[in-house]
N, C-alpha and C positions, 0 to 999 in steps of 0.2 A: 023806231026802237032804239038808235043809236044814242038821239038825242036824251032819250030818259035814262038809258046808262049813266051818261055823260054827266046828266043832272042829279041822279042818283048817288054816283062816285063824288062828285062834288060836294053836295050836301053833307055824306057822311065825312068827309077830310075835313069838313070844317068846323061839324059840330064834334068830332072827336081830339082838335085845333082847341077848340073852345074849353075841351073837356080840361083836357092839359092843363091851359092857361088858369081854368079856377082850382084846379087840383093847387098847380104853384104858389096859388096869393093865398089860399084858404092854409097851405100846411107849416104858416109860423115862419116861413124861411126869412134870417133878416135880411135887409139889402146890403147891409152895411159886408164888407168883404174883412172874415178875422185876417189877422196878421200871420195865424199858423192853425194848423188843422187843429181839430179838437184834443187830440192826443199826444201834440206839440206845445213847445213855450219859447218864446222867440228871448232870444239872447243876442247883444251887443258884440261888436268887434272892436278889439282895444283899440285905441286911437285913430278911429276912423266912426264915419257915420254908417257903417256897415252892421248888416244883421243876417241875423240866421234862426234857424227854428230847431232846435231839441228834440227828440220824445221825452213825455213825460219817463221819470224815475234816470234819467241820465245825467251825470254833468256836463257843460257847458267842456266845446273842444279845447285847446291850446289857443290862444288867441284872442277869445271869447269870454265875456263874463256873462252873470243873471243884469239884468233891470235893477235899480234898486226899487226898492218896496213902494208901491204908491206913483211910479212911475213907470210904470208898464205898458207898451203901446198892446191895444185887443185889436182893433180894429182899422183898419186902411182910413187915413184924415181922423182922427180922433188927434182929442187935443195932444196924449204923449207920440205918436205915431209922427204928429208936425212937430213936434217940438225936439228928438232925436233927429229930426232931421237938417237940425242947424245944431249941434250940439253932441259929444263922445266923450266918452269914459276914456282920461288918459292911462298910462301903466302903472300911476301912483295911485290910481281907482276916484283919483278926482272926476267931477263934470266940468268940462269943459266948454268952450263955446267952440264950432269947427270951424278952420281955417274958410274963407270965401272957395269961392271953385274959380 
């Protein structure tokens, strides 16, 4: 009797394992990781490769500006996401290439 417990319990942990698993591929989630929750917008730190995320309808803190247009990191390795990261907005609101580390 123990054994079918055992086998019982098991089966159900794994087809409910399984359930999970197609629940997650099937409901559209991308893989790709955004840069800021849906209800955020990520903004630059002046003269630095530093960022930060916003809510939406806020300005950007002391420190900090928007992206400019058309070069906006969404996503974690997207092309602007790599490409701020050798690269900041100095205090004259130029782009910059960043100092080496």
């Amino acid at each position: 009797m123990r054994t079918t417990n055992r086998t019982r319990a098991l089966t159900l942990t794994l087809l409910a394992a399984a359930a999970v698993a197609a629940a997650l591929l099937t409901a559209g989630c991308s893989l790709n990781e955004a840069i800021c929750s849906s209800d955020h917008y990520p903004v630059a730190a002046v003269g630095s490769t530093g960022r930060d995320c916003v809510p939406d309808g806020q300005e950007p803190p002391a420190g900090y500006v928007r992206f400019p247009e058309g070069k906006v990191p969404e996503h974690v390795g997207d092309e602007w996401d790599l490409y701020w990261n050798t690269h900041m907005i100095d205090k004259a609101g130029a782009i910059v290439e960043a100092p080496a580390e």
